[in-house]
C-alpha positions as CSV (number, residue, x, y, z in Angstrom):
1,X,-59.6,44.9,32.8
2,X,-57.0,41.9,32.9
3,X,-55.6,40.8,35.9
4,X,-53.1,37.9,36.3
5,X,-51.7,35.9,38.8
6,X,-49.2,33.8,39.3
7,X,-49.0,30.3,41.1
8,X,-46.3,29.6,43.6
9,X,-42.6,28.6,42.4
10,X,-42.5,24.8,42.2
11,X,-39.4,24.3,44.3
12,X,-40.1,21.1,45.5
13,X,-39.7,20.0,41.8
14,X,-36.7,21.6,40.6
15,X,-34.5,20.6,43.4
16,X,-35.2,16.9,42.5
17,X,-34.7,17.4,38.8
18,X,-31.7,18.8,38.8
19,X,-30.6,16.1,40.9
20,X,-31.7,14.1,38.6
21,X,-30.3,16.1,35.6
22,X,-27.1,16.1,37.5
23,X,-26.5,12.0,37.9
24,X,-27.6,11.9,34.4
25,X,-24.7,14.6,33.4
26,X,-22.8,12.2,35.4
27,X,-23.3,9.0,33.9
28,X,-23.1,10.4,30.5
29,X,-19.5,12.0,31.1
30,X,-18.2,9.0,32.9
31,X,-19.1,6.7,29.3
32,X,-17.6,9.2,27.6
33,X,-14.1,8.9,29.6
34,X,-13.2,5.6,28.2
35,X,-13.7,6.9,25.1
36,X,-11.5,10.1,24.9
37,X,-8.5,8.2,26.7
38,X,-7.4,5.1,24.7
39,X,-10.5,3.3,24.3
40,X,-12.1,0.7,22.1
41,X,-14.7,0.7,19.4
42,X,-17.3,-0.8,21.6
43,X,-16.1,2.4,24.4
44,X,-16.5,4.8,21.5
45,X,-20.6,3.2,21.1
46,X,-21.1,3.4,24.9
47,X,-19.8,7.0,24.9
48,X,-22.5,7.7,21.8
49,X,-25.0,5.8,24.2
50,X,-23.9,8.4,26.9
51,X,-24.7,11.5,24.8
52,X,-27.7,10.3,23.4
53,X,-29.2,9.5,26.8
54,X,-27.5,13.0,28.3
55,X,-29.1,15.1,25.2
56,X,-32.2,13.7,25.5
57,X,-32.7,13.5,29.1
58,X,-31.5,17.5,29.0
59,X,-34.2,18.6,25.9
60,X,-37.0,16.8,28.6
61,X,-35.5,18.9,31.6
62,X,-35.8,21.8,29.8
63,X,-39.3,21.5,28.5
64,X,-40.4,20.7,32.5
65,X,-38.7,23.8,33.7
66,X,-40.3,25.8,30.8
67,X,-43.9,24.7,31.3
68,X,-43.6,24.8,35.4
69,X,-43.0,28.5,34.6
70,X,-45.8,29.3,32.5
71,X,-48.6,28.8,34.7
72,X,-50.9,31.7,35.6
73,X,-54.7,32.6,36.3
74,X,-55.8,35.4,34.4
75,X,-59.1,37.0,34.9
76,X,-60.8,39.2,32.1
77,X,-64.3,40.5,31.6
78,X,-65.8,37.2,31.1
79,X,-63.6,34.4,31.7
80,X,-61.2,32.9,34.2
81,X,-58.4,31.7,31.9
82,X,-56.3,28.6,33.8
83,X,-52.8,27.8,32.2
84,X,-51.1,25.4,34.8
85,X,-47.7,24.0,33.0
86,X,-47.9,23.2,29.7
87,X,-49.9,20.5,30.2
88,X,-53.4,22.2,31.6
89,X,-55.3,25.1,30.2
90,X,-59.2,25.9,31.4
91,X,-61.6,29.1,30.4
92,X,-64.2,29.6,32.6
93,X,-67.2,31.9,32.1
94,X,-67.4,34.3,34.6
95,X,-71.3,34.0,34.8
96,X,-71.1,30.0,35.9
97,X,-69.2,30.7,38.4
98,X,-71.6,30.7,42.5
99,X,-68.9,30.0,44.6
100,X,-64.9,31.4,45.7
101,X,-63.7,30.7,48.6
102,X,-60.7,29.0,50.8
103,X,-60.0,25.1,51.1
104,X,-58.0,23.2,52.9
105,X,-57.5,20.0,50.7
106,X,-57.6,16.3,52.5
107,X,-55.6,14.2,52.2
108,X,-53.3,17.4,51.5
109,X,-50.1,15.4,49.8
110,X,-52.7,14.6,47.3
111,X,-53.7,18.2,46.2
112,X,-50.8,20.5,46.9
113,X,-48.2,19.6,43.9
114,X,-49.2,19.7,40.6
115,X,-52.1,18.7,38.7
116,X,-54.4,16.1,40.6
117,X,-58.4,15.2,40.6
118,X,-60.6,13.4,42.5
119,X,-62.0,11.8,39.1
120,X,-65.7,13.0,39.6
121,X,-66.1,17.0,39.7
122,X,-62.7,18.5,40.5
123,X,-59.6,19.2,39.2
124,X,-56.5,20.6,41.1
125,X,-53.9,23.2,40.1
126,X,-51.3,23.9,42.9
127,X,-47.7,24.0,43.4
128,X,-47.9,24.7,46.8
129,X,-49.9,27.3,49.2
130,X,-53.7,28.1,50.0
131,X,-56.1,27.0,47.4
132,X,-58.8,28.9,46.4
133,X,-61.8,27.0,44.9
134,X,-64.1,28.1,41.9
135,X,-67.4,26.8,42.2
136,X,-69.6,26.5,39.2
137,X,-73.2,26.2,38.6
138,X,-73.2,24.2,35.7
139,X,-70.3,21.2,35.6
140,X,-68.0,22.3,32.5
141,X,-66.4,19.5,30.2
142,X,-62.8,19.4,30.8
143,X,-60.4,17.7,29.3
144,X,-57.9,16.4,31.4
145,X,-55.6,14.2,29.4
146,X,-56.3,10.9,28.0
147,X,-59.9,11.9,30.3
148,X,-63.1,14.5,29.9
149,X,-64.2,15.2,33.3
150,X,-67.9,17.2,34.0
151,X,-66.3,19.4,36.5
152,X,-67.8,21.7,38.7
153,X,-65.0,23.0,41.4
154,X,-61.1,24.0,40.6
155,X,-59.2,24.4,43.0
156,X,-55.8,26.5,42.2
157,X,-53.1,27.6,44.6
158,X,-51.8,30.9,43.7
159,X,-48.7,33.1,45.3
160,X,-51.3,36.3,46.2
161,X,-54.7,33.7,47.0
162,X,-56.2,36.3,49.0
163,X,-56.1,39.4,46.2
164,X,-56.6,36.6,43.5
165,X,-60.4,36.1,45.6
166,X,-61.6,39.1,45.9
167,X,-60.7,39.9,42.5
168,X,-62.4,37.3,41.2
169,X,-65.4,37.9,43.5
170,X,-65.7,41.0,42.2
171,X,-65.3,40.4,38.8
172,X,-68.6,37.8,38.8
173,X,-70.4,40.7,40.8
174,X,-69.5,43.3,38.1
175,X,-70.5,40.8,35.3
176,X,-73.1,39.1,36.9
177,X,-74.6,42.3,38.4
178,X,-75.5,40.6,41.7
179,X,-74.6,40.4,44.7
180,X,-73.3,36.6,46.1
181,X,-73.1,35.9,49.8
182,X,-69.1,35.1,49.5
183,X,-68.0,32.4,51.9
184,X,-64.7,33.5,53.5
């Protein structure tokens, strides 16, 4: 039994980059301008200034877009399995786990894009939507970079929160073998 699921599409982020992506296309073509036309030597560095900045810029574009869309929850026999971005990955055991439920972060702006924690015992996956939080029992080191956090709630904010509860509910039932008094 693996089930996966996937958090919400982070268009609030790629809209933004490729603006950004976009006036750095922008600058990069207008150094090179001077350059193709009759320009100097010192037009020809700017130009290799332009398409250093424009390659590099585009390589860091493209490693943001790729790790926004690797990030999943995936739930197996004994873990919870967290990979949000590139940057975040989390296994938790299915037997710490004593509470899923519903939240409704404050302040929200805080906890509804990205990767964000409180500094004490949560940590924050979302790119938008209802966030379920995963209680534990026991607070579980976590490294969250340059930091190691004893963390004992995770919030995510997946695209199907409701299905992604109850599957995890029952999952900890099934391994656990008992019965939890859900909150809704």
């Amino acid at each position: 039994m693996e089930k996966r699921f996937y958090f919400a599409d982070a268009f609030w982020f790629r809209v933004p980059l490729k603006a950004l992506v976009l006036g750095v296309a922008v600058f990069a073509f207008l150094s090179l301008y001077p350059a193709l036309t009759s320009g100097t030597a010192s037009d020809h560095e700017h130009a290799l200034f332009g398409l250093t900045v424009l390659g590099g810029f585009m390589l860091a574009a493209t490693m943001f877009t790729v790790a926004i869309d690797d990030s999943h929850v995936e739930i197996d026999d004994e873990f919870v399995h967290v990979r949000f971005e590139a940057f975040f990955t989390v296994r938790i055991a299915l037997s710490d786990i004593v509470g899923v439920r519903s939240v409704d972060p404050r302040p929200r702006w805080r906890y509804r894009f990205g990767l964000a924690t409180n500094f004490e015992d949560r940590i924050s996956c979302s790119h938008g939507g209802t966030m379920v939080e995963i209680e534990l029992a026991h607070p579980q080191m976590t490294r969250l970079w340059p930091r190691v956090l004893p963390v004992t709630r995770f919030w995510v904010a997946v695209r199907d929160h409701e299905a992604f509860a109850v599957e995890l509910q029952r999952a900890v039932t099934q391994h656990t073998g008992t019965e939890h008094a859900w909150a809704a």
